[in-house]
N, CA, C and O atoms as a printed pandas DataFrame, in Angstrom:
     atom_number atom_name residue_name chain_id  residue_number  x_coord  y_coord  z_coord
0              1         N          UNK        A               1   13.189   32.725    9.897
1              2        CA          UNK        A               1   13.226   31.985   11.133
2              3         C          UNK        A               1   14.633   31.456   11.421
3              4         O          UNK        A               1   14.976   31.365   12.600
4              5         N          UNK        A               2   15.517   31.081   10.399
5              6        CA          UNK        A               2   16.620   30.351   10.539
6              7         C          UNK        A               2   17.576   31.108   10.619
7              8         O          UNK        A               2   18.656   30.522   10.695
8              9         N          UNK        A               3   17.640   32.938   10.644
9             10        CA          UNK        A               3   18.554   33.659   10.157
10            11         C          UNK        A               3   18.292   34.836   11.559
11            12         O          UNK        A               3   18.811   35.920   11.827
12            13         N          UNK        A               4   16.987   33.803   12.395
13            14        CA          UNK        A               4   17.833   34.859   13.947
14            15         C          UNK        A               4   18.690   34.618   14.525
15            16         O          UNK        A               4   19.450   33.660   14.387
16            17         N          UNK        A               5   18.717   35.529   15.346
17            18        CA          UNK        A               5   20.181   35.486   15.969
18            19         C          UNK        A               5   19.644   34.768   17.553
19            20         O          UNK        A               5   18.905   35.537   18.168
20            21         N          UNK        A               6   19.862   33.703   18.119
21            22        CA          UNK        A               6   19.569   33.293   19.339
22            23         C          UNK        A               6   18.719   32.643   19.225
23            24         O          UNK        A               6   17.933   32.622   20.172
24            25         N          UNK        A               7   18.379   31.644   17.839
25            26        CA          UNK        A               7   16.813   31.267   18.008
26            27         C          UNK        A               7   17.255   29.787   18.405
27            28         O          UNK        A               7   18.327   29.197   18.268
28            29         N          UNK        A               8   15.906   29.370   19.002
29            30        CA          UNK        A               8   15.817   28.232   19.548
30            31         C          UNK        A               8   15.012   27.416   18.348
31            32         O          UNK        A               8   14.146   27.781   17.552
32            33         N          UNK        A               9   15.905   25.730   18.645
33            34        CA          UNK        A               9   15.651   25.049   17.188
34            35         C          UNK        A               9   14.266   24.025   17.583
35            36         O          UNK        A               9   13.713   23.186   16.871
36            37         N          UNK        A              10   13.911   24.515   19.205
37            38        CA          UNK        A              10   12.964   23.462   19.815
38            39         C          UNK        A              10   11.293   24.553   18.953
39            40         O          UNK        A              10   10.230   24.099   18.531
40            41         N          UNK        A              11   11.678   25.691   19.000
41            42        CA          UNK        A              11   10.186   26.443   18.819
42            43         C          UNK        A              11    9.932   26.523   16.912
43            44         O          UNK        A              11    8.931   26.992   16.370
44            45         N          UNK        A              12   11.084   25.954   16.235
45            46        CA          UNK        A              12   10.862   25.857   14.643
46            47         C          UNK        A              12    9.803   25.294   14.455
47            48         O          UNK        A              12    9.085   25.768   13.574
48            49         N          UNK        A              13    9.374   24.209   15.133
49            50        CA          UNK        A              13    8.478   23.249   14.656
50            51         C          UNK        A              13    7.314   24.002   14.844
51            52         O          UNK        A              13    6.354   23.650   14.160
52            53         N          UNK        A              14    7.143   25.043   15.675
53            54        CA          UNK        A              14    5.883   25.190   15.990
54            55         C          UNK        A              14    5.266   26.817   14.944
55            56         O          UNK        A              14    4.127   26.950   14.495
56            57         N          UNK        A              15    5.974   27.442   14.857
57            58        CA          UNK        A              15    6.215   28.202   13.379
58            59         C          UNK        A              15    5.933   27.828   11.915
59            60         O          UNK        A              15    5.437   28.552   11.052
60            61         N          UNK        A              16    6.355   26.524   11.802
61            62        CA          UNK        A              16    6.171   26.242   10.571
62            63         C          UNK        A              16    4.862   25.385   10.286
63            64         O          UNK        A              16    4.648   24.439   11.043
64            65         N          UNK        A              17    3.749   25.706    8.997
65            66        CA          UNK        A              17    2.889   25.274    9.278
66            67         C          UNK        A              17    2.666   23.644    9.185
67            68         O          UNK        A              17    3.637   22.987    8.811
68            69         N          UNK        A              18    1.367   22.912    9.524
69            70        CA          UNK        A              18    1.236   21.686    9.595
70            71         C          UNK        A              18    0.580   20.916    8.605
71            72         O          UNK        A              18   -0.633   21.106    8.691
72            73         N          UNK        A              19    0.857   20.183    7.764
73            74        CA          UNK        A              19    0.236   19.721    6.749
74            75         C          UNK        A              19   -0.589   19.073    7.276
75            76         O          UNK        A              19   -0.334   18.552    8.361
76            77         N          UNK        A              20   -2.107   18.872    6.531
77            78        CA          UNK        A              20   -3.544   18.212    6.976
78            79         C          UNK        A              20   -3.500   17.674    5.553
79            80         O          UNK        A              20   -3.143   18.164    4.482
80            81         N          UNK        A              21   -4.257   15.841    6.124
81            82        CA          UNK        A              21   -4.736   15.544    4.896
82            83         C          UNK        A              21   -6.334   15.608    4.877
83            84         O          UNK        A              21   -6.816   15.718    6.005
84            85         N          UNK        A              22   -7.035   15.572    4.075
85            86        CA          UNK        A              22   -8.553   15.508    4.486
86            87         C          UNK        A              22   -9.134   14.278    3.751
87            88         O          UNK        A              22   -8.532   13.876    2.755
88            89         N          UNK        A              23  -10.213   13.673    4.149
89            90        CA          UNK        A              23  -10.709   12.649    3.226
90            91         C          UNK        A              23  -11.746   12.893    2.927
91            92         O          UNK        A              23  -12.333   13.484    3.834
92            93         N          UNK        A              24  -12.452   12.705    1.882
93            94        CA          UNK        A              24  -14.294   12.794    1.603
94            95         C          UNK        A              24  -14.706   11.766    2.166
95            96         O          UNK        A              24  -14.154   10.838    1.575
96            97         N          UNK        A              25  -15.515   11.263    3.165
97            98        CA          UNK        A              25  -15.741   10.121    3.743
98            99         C          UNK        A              25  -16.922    9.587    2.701
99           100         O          UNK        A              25  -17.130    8.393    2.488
100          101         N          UNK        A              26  -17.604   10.597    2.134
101          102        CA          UNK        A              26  -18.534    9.909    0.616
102          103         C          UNK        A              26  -18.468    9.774   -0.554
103          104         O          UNK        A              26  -19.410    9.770   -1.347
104          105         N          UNK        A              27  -16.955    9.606   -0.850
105          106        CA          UNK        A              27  -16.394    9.572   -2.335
106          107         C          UNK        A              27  -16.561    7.830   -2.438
107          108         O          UNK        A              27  -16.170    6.946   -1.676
108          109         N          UNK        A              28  -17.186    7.785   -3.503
109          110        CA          UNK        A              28  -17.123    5.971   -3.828
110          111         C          UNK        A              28  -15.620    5.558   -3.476
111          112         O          UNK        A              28  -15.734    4.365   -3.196
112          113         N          UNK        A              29  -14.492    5.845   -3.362
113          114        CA          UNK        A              29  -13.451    5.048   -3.299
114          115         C          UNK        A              29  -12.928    4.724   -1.897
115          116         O          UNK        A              29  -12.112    3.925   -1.436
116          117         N          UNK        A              30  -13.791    5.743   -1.375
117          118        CA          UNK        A              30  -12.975    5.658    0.359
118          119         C          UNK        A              30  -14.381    4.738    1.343
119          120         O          UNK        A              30  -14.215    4.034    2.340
120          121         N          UNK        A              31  -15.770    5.078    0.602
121          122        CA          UNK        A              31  -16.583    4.361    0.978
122          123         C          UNK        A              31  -16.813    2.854    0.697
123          124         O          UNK        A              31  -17.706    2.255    1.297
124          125         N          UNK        A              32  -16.095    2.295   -0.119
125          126        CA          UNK        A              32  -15.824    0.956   -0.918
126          127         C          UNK        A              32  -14.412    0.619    0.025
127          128         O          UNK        A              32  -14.534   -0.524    0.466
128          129         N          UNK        A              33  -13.383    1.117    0.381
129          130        CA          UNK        A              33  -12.210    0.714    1.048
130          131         C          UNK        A              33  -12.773    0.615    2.815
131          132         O          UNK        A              33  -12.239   -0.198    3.569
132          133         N          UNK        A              34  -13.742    1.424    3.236
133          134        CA          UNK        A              34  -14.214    1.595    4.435
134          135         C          UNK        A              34  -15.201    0.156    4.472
135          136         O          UNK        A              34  -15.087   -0.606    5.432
136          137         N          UNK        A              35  -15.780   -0.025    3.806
137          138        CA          UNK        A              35  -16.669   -1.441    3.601
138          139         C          UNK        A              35  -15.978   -2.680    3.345
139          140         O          UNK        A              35  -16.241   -3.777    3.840
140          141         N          UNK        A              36  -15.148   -2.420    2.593
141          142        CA          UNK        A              36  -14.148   -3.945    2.642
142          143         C          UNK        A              36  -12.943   -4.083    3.957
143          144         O          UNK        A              36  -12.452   -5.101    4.443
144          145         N          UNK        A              37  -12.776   -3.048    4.194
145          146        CA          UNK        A              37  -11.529   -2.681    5.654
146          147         C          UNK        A              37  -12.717   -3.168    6.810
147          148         O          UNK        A              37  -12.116   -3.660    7.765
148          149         N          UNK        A              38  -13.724   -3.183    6.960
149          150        CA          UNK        A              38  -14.729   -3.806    7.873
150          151         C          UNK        A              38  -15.371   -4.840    7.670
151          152         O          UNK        A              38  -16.241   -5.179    8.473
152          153         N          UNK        A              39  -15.158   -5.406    6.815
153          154        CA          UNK        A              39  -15.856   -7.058    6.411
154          155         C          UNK        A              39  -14.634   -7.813    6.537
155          156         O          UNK        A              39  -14.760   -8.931    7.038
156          157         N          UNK        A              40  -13.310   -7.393    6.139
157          158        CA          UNK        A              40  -12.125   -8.142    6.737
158          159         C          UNK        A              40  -11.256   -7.645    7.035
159          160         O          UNK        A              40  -10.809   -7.047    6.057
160          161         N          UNK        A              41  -10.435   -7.446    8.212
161          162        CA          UNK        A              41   -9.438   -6.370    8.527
162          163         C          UNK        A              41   -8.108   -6.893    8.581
163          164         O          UNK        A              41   -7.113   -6.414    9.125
164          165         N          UNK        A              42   -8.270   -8.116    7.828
165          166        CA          UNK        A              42   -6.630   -8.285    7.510
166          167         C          UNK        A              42   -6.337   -9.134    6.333
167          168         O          UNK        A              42   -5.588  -10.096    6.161
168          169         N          UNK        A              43   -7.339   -8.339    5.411
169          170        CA          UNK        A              43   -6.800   -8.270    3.955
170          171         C          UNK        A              43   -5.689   -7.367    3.417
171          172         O          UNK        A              43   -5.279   -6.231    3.655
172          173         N          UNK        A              44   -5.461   -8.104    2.805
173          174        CA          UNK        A              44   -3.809   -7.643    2.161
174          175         C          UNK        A              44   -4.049   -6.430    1.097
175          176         O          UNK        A              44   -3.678   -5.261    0.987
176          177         N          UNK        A              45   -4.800   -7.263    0.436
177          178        CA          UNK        A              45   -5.191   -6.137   -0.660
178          179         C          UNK        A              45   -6.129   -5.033   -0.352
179          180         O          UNK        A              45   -6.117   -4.528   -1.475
180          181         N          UNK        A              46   -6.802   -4.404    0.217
181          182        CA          UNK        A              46   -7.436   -3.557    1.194
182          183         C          UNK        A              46   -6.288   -2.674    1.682
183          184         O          UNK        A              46   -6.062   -1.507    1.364
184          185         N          UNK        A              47   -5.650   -3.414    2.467
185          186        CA          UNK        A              47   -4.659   -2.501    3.246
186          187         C          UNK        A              47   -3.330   -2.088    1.969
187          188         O          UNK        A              47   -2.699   -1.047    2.153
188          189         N          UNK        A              48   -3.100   -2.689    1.121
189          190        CA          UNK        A              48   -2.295   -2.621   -0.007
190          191         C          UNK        A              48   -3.297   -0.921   -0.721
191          192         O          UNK        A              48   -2.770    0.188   -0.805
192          193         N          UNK        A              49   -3.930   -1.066   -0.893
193          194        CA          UNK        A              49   -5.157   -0.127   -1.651
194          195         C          UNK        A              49   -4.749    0.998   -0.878
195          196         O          UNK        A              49   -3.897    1.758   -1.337
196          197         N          UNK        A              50   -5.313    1.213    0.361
197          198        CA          UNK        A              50   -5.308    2.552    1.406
198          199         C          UNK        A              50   -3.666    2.833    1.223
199          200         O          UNK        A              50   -3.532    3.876    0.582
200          201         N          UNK        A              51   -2.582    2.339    1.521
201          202        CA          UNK        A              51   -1.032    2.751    1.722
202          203         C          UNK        A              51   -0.669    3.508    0.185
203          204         O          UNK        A              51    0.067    4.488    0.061
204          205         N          UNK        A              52   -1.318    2.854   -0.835
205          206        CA          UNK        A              52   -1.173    3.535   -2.080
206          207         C          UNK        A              52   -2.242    4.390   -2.295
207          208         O          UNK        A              52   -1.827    5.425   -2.818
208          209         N          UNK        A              53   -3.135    4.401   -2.162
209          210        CA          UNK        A              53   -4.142    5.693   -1.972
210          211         C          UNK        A              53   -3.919    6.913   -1.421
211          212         O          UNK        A              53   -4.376    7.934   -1.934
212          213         N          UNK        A              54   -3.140    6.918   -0.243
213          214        CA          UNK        A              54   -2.453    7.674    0.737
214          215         C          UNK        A              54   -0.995    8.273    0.004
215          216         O          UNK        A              54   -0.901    9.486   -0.187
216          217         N          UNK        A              55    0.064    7.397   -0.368
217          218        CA          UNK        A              55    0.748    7.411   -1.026
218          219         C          UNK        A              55    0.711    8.304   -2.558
219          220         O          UNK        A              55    1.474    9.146   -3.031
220          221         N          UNK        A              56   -0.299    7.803   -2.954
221          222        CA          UNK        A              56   -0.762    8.952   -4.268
222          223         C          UNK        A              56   -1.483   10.119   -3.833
223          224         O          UNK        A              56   -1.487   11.111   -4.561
224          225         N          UNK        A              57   -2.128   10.121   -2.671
225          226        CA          UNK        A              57   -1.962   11.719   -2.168
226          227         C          UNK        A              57   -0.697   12.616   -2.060
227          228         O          UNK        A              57   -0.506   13.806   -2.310
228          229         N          UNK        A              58    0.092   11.621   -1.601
229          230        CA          UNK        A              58    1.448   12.406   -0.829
230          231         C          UNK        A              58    1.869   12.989   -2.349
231          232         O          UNK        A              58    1.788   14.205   -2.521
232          233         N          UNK        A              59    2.381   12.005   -3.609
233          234        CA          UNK        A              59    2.770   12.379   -4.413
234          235         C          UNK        A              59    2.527   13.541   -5.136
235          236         O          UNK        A              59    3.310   14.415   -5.508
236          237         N          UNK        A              60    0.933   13.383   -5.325
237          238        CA          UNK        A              60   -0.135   14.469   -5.956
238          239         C          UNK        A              60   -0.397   15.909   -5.435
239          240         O          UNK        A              60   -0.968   16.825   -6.027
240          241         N          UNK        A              61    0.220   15.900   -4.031
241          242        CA          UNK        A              61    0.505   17.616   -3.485
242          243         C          UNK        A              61    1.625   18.031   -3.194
243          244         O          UNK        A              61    1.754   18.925   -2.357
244          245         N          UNK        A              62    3.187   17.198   -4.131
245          246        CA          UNK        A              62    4.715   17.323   -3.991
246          247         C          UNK        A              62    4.970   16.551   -2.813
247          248         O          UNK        A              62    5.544   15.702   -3.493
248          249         N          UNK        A              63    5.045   16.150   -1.814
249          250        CA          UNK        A              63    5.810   15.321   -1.346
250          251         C          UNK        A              63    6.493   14.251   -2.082
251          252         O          UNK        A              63    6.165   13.770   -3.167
252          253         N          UNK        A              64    7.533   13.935   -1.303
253          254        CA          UNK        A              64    7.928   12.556   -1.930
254          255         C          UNK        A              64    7.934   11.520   -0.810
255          256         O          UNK        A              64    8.008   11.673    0.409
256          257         N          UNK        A              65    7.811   10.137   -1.759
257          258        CA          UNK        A              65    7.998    9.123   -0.654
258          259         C          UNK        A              65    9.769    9.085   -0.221
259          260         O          UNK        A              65   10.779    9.547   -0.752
260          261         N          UNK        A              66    9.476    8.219    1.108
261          262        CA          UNK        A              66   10.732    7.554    1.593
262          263         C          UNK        A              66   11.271    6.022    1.027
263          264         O          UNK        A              66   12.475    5.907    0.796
264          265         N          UNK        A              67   10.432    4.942    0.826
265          266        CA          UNK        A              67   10.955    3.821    0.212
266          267         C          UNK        A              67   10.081    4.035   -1.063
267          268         O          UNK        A              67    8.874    4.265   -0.981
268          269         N          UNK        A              68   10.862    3.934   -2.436
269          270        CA          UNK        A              68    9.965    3.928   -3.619
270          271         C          UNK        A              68    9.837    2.570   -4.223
271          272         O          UNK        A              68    9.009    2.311   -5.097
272          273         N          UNK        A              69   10.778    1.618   -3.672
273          274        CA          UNK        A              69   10.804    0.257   -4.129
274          275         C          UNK        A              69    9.556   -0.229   -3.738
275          276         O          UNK        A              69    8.825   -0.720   -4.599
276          277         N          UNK        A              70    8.937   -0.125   -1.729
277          278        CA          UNK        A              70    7.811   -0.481   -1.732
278          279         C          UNK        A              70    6.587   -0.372   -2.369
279          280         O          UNK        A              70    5.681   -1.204   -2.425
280          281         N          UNK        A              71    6.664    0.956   -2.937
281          282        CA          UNK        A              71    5.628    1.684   -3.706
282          283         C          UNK        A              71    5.697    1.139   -5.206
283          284         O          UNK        A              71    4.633    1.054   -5.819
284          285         N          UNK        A              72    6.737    0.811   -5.754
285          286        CA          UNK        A              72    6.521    0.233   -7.015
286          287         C          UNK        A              72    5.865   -1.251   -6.762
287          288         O          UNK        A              72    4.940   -1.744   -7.407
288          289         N          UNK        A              73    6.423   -1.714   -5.895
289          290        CA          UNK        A              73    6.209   -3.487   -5.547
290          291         C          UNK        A              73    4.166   -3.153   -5.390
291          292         O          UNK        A              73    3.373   -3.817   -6.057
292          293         N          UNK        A              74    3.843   -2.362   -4.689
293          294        CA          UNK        A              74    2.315   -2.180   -4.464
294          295         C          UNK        A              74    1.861   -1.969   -5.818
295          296         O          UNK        A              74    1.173   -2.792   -6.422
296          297         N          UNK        A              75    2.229   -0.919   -6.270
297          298        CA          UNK        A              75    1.511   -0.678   -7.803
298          299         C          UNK        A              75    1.995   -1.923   -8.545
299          300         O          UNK        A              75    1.390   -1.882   -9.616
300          301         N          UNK        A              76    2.649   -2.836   -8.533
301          302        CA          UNK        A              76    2.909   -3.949   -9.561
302          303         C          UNK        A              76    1.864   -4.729   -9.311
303          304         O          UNK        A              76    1.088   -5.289  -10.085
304          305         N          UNK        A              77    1.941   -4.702   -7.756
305          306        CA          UNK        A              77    1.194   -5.968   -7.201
306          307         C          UNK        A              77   -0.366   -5.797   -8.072
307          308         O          UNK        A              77   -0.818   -6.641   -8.846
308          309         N          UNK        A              78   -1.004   -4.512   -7.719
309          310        CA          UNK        A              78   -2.093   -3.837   -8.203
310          311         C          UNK        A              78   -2.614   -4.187   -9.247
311          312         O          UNK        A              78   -3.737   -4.674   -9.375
312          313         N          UNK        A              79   -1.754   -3.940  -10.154
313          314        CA          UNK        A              79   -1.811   -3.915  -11.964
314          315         C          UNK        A              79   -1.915   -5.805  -11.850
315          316         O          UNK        A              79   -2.883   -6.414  -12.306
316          317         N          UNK        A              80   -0.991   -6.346  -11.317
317          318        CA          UNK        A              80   -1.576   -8.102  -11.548
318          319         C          UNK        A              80   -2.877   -8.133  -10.911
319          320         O          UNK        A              80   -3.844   -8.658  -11.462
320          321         N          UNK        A              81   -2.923   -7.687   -9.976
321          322        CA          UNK        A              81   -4.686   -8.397   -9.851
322          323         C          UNK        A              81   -5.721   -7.424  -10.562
323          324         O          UNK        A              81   -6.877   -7.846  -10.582
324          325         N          UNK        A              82   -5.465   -6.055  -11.212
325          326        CA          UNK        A              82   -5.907   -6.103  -11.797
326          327         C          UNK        A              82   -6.408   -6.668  -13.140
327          328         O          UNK        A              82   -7.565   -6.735  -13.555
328          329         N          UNK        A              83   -5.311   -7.041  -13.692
329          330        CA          UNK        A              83   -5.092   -8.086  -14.344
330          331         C          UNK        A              83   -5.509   -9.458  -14.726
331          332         O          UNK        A              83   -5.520   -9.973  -15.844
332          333         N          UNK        A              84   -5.965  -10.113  -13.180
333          334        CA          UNK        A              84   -6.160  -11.047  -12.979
334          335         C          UNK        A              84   -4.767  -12.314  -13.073
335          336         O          UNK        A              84   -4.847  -13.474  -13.479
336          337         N          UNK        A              85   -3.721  -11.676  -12.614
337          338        CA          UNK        A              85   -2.167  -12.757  -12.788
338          339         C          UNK        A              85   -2.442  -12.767  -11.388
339          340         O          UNK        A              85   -2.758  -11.907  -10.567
340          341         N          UNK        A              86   -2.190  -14.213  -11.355
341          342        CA          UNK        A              86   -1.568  -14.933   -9.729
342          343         C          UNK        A              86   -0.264  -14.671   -9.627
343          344         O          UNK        A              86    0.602  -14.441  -10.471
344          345         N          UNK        A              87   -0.257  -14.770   -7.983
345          346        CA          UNK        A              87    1.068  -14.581   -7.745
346          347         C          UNK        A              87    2.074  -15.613   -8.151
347          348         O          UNK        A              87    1.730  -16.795   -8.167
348          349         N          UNK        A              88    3.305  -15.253   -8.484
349          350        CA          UNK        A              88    4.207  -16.245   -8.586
350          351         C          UNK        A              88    4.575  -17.521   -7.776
351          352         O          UNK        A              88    4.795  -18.665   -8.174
352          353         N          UNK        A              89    4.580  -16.943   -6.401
353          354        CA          UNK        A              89    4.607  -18.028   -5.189
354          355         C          UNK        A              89    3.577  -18.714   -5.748
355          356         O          UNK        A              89    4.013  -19.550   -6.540
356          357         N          UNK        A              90    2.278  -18.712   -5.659
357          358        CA          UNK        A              90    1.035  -19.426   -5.603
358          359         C          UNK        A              90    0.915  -20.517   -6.709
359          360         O          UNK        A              90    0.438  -21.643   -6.565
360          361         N          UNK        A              91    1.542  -19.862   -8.062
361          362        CA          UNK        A              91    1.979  -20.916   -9.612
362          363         C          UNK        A              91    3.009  -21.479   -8.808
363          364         O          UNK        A              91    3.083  -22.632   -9.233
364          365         N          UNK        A              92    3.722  -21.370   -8.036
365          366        CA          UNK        A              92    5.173  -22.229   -8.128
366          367         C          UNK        A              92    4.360  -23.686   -7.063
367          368         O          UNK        A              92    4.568  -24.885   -7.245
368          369         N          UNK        A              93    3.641  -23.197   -6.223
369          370        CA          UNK        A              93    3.096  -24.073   -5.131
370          371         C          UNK        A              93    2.158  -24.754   -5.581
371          372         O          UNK        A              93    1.970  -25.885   -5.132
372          373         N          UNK        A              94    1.173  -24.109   -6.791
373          374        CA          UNK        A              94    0.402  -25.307   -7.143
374          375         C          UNK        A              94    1.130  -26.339   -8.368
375          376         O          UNK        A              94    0.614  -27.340   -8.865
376          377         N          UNK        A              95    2.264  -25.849   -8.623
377          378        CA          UNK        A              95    2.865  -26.789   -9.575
378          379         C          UNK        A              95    3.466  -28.155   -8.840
379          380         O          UNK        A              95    3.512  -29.360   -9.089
380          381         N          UNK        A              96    3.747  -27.570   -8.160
381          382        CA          UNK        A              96    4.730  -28.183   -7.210
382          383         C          UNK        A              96    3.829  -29.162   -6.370
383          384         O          UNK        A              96    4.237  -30.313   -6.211
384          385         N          UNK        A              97    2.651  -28.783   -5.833
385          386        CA          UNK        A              97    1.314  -29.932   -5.517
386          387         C          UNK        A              97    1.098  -31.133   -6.600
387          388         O          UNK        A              97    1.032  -32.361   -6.624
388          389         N          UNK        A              98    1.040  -30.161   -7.365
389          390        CA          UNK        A              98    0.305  -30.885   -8.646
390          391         C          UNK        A              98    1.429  -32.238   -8.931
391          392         O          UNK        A              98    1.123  -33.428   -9.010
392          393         N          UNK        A              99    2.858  -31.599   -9.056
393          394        CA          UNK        A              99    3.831  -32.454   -9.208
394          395         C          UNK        A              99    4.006  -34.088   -8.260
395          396         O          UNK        A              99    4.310  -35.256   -8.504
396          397         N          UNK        A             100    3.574  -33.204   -7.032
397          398        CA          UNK        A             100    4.131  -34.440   -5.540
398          399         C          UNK        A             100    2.771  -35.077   -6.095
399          400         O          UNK        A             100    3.041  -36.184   -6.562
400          401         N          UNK        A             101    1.122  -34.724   -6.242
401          402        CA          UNK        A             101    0.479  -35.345   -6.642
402          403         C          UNK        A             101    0.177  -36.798   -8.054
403          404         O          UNK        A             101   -0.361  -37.831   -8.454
404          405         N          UNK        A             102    0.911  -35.879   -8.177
405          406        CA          UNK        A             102    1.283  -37.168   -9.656
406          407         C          UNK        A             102    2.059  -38.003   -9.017
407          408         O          UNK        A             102    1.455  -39.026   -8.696
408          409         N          UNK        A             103    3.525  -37.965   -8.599
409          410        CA          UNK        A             103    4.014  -39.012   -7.491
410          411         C          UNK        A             103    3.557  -40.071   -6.797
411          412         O          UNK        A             103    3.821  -41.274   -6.810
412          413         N          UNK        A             104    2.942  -39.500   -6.288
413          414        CA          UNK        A             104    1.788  -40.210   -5.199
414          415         C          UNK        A             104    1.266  -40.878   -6.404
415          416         O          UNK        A             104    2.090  -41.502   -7.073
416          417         N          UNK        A             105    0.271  -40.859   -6.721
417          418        CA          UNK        A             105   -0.582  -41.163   -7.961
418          419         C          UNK        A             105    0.244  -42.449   -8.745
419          420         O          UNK        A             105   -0.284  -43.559   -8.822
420          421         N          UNK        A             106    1.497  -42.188   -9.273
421          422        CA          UNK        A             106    2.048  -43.138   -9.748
422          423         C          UNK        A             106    2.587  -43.962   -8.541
423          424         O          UNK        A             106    1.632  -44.713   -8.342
424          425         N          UNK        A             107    3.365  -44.228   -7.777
425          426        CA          UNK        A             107    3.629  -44.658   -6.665
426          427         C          UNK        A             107    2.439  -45.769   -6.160
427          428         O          UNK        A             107    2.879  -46.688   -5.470
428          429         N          UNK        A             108    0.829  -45.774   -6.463
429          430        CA          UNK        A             108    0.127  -46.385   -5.880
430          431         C          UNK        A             108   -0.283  -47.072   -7.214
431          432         O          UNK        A             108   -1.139  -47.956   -7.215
């Protein structure tokens, strides 16, 4: 395609084929993300789940990603709640309550 002579670079796209992704809409994992993506639609972790779900498709048929930092930061995030570790913000804020609370507390 790239080695005619006169070719037009507008009709490449349409030559080359189109990648499809497909989903099982009855695989426990997409039916469990479809049920929690509809009981709250602006959970973090839900939508964190699908971008890396998607993401480990891309990987798993050669693509590569474009930002890999985001993609590590998701899988970290992942592994702590799997885990069961709070976020750092959240320890720093309840310390920090806890702290002004004692204040107060002594103060009265």
């Amino acid at each position: 395609m790239k080695a005619q002579a006169l070719r037009d670079n507008s009709t490449i796209g349409y030559m080359m084929s189109k990648k499809q992704m497909e989903i099982n809409p009855d695989h426990p994992i997409v039916e469990t993300l479809r049920q929690k993506a509809e009981t709250d639609k602006n959970d973090k972790v839900v939508k964190d789940l699908v971008v890396l779900f998607f993401e480990m498709a891309l990987l798993s048929t050669g693509f590569s990603l474009e930002d890999l930092q985001t993609h590590s930061n998701q899988i970290y995030r992942m592994i702590k709640l799997g885990l069961g570790i709070e976020d750092e913000t959240s320890i720093y804020l309840t310390h920090n309550q806890f702290y002004i609370n004692s204040l107060i507390d002594r103060d009265l």
